[in-house]
N, C-alpha and C positions, 0 to 999 in steps of 0.2 A: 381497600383490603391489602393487606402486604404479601410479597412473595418471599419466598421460606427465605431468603438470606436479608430481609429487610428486618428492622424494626416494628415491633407489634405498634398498633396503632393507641393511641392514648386516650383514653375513654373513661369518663366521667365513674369515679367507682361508685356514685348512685346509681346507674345505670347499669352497671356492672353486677351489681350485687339483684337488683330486681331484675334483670333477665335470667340469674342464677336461679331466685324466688321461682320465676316464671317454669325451668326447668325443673325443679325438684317438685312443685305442688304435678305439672302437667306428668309426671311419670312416678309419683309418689315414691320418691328416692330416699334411703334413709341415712342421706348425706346433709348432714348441713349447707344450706346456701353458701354461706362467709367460709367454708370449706372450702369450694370448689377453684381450683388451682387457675386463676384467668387462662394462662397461656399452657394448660395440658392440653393435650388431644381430647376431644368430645367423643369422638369415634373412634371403634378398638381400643385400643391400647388408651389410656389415663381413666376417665369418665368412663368408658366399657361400654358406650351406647351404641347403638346397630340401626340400621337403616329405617324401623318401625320406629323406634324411639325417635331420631331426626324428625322422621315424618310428622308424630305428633308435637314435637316442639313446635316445626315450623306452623303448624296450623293456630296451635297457641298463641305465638307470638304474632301469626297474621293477624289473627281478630283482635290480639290486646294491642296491637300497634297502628293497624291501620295500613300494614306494607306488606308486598306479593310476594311470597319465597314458593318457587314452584321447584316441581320434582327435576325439570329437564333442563335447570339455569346451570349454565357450563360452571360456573362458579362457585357452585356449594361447597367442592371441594377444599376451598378460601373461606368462606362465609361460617364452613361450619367445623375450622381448624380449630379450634379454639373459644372456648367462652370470650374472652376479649375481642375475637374477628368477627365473632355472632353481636357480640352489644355496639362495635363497631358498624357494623349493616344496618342494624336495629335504629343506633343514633343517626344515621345518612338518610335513613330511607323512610322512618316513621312518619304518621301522616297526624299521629294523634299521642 
């Protein structure tokens, strides 16, 4: 995961684009996937999404990946900066 003065991490944009899939079908977004800017903010401000929307992503991407995104991981705040820090996690940590 990078820290805000690092470089975003470089992530396969197949993977990129189906964890975008993954977020627009999980919250019936009326964003195009291939829209969604990798490196905006997911939360407030870019994407506009709030703490129930995270929640159902991560559970989404639990079951479709196979990997543990729980509510009290000090890191979320990393993890879930960004579409490209989320498919980055996604890509590190998937079991499936």
């Amino acid at each position: 995961m990078s820290a805000p003065n690092t470089p975003p991490p470089a992530v396969d944009p197949a993977l990129l684009l189906e964890v975008a899939q993954q977020i627009v079908a999980a919250l019936n977004l009326e964003t195009a996937a291939a829209d969604i800017d990798p490196d905006a903010p997911l939360y407030g401000e870019g994407l506009g999404l709030d703490s129930i929307d995270i929640l159902e992503i991560a559970l989404v991407l639990s079951k479709r990946y196979g990997l543990q995104l729980r509510s009290d991981d000090a890191n979320n705040h990393v993890i879930f900066r960004s579409l490209r820090n989320l498919a980055a996690y996604v890509a590190e940590k998937r079991t499936r």
